[in-house]
N, C-alpha and C positions, 0 to 999 in steps of 0.2 A: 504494500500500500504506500500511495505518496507520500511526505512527510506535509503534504499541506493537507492532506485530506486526514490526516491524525490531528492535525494541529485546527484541521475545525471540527472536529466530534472534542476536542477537546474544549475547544472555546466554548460549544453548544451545551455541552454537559456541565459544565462551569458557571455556565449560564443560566441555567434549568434552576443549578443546586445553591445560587446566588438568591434564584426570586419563591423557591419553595416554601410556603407555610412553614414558621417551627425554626427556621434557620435563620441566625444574625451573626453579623463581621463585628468584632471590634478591635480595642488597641485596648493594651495593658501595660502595668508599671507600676516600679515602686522600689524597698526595699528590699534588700538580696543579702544574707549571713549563709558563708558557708565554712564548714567545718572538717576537717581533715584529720582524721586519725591514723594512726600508724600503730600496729598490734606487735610486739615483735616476740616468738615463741619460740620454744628447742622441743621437739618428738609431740607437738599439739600442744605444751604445756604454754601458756602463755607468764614471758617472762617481765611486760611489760606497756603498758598502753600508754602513746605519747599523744597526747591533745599540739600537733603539730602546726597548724595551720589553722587561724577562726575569726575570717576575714570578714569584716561586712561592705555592701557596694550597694548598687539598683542592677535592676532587668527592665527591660521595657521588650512589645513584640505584640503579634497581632494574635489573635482567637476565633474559634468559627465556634459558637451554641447552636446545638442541634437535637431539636426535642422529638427525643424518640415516642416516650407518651406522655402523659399529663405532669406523670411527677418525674421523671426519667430521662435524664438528658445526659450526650456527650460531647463533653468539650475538649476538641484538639487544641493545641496551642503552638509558636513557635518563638519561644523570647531567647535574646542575646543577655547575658551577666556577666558583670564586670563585679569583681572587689579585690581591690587594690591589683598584686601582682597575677592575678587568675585569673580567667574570661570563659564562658561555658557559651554552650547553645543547649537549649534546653526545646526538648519535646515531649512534652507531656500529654498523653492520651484519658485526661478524669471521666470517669462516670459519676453524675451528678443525682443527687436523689435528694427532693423537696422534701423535707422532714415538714414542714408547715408551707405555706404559699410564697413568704419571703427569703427563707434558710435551707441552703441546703450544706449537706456532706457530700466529702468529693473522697474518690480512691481510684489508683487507675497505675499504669506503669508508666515513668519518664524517662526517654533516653539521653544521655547528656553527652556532648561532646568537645571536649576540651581543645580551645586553640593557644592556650598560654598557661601553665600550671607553676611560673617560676619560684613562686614560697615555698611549694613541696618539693620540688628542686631541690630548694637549698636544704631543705630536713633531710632529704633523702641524703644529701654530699654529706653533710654533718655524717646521720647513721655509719655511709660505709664508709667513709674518711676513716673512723673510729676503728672498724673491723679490717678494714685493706681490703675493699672487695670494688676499688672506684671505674668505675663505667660510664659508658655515654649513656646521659638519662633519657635523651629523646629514645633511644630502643628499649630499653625499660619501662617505661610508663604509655599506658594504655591511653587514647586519643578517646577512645568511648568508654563509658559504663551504661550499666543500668540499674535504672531506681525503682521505688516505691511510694509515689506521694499520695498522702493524703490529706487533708484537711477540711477546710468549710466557708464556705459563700454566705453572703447576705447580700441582694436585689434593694438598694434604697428606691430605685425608678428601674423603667424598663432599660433605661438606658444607662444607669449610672449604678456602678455592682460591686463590692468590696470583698477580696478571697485573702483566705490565709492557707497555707501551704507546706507541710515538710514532707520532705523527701529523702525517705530510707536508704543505705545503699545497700545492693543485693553483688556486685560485683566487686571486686579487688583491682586497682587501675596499676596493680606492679604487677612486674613480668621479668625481675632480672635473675641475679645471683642469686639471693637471699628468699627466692620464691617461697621455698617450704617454712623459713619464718619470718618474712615481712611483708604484713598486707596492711597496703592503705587503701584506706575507703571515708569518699569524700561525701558527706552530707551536708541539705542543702533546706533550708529556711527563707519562704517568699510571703512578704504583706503587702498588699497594694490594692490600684484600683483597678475597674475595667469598664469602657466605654462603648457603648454597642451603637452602632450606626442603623 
């Protein structure tokens, strides 16, 4: 098939799923605290937890609401986060459930993808500095993970809608020497607002 003729079922469907009942665009933003631990063990025994990294910054980025049924909605989202030496992109997939007509609870898996992690850098230099195990960290540390967020909304207006957010981590972003005893795993705390068009 042509690449134009992909490129207008894409615009059409794009189109359809813009002007559908149920569905609205908006933009979001706000505060962003993220938190980095670093575990360090010998045979599973954990010898150590280092609170390494607990940076706070903003996120801002866009959202698609999409109400599956009355009280049942999913909201994809796609924000950029900055704090301080770290920058994420964050994709977060919520399932939203109206506990009352204004409030809801959200749970859903977020994939983050790091374009700058230099504070854990330096933790990390620190660590095997200490032990003699020094590497290049860009092949050590993982560019993506994956989360667990959960949190809760509140709807002031249709338009104007307040969430709060943390996000578990489920993956390990190390991958060097020290694989069997050091994992870091960065978790991630969002409050802000959202603006539905």
């Amino acid at each position: 098939m042509k690449k134009s003729h992909v490129l207008l079922i894409c615009a059409v469907l794009g189109w359809q799923l813009g002007t559908a009942q149920g569905v609205n665009f908006g933009i979001t933003g706000g505060l962003l605290n993220t938190d980095a631990k670093i575990d360090i063990s010998v045979f599973n025994f954990s010898l150590a937890e280092l609170d390494a990294v607990n940076n706070t910054g903003f996120y801002i980025g866009v959202l698609v609401d999409i109400e599956a049924a009355p009280n049942f909605h999913i909201q994809p989202e796609i924000t950029y986060g900055s704090a301080e030496d770290l920058s994420f992109i964050f994709v977060p997939i919520m399932m939203k459930y109206y506990v009352i007509p204004k409030l809801n609870l959200q749970l859903g898996p977020q994939f983050n993808f790091s374009s700058e992690l230099g504070d854990i850098k330096q933790a990390i230099r620190d660590i095997e500095g200490v032990i003699g195990t020094n590497g290049d960290l860009d092949d050590v540390l993982n560019s993506t993970a994956i989360d667990l967020g959960f949190g809760a909304g509140f709807d002031f207006t249709k338009k104007l809608r307040a969430q709060a957010r943390y996000a578990l981590p489920l993956t390990d972003i190390y991958d060097g020497p020290l694989g069997g005893s050091l994992d870091i795993k960065n978790s991630s705390f969002q409050i802000g607002l959202a603006y539905m068009f």
